[in-house]
C-alpha positions in Angstrom: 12.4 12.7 6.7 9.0 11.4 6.8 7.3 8.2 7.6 6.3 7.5 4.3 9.3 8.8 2.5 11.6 5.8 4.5 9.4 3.0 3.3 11.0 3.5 0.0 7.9 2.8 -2.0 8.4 3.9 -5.8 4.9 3.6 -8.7 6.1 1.4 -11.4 2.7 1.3 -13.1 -0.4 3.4 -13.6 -3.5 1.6 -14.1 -6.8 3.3 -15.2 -8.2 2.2 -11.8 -5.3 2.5 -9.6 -1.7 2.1 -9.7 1.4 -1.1 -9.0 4.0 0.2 -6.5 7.1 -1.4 -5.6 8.6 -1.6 -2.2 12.1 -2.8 -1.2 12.3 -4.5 1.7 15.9 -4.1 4.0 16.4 -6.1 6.6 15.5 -3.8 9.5 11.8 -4.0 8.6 11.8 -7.8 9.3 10.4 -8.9 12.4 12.5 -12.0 14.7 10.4 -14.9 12.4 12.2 -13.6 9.0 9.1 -11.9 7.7 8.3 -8.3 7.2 6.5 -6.9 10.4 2.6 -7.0 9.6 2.1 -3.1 10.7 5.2 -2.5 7.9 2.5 -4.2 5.7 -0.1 -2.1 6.8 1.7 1.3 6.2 2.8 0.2 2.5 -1.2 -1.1 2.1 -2.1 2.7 3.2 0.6 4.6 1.3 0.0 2.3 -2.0 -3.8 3.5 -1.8 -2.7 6.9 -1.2 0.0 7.3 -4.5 -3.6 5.7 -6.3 -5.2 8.8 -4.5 -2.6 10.8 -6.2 -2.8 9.4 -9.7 -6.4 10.1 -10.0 -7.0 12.9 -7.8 -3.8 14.7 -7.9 -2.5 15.8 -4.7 -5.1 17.1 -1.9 -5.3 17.0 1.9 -6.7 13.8 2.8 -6.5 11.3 6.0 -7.0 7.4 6.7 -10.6 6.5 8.3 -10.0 2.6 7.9 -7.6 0.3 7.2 -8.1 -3.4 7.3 -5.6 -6.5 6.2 -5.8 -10.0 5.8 -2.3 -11.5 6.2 -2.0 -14.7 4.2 1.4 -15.6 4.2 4.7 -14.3 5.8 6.6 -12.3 3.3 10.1 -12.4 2.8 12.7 -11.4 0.0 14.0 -8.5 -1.0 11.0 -6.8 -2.3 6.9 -6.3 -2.3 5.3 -5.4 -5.3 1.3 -3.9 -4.5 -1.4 -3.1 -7.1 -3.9 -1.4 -6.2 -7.9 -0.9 -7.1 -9.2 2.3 -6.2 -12.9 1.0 -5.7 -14.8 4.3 -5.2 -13.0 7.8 -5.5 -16.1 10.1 -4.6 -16.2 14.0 -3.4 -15.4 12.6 0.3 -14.1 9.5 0.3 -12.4 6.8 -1.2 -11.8 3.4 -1.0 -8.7 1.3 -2.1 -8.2 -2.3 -2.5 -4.4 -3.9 -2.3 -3.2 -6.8 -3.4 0.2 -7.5 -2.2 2.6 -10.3 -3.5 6.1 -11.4 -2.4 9.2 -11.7 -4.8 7.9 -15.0 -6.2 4.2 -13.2 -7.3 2.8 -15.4 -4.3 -0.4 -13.1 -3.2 0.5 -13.1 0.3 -1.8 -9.8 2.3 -4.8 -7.9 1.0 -5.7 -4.9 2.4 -8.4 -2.3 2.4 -8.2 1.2 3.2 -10.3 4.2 3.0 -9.3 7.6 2.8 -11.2 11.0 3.9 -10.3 13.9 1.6 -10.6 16.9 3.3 -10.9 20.6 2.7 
């Protein structure tokens, strides 16, 4: 099985501009503080731009150039809901924005990542 695939990431919403995924969040990805492992956070960030990618691109070849987050609480629960922006979706490249909020609808990361579409 993939990466990805193990995350257990589902869409629950498409957006004009991008698309609200759903992630749930077993225990194993927690790191010994009771939160969910910040590079957890990262892959969902990058996976959440890339089902975006998918809604408005369909599926083609494409690989992460950058991905930044900015961690502003610890998140905990049972599961991470994400929307994301795609902010530009150009012949080459395209940038995503993620917002990321805990069980309670606390925004708690926010992430951006930009993907190269190749071929």
């Amino acid at each position: 099985m993939a990466f990805e695939h193990s995350l257990g990431l589902r869409v629950v919403r498409r957006h004009k501009d991008g698309v609200t995924v759903e992630c749930p969040l077993p225990k194993r990805l927690f790191n010994q503080t009771g939160v969910i492992h910040g590079g957890v956070i990262a892959a969902i960030a990058d996976e959440a731009v890339w089902f975006a990618m998918t809604h408005h691109y369909g599926k083609r070849p494409s690989t992460t150039t950058e991905l930044k987050v900015n961690y502003l609480r610890g998140i905990a629960g049972k599961k991470l809901t994400a929307r994301t922006y795609l902010v530009h979706a150009g012949r080459t490249l395209c940038v995503g924005q993620v917002d990321m909020f805990d069980e309670k609808g606390r925004l708690s990361a926010v992430a951006t990542v930009t993907y190269m579409l190749l071929g």
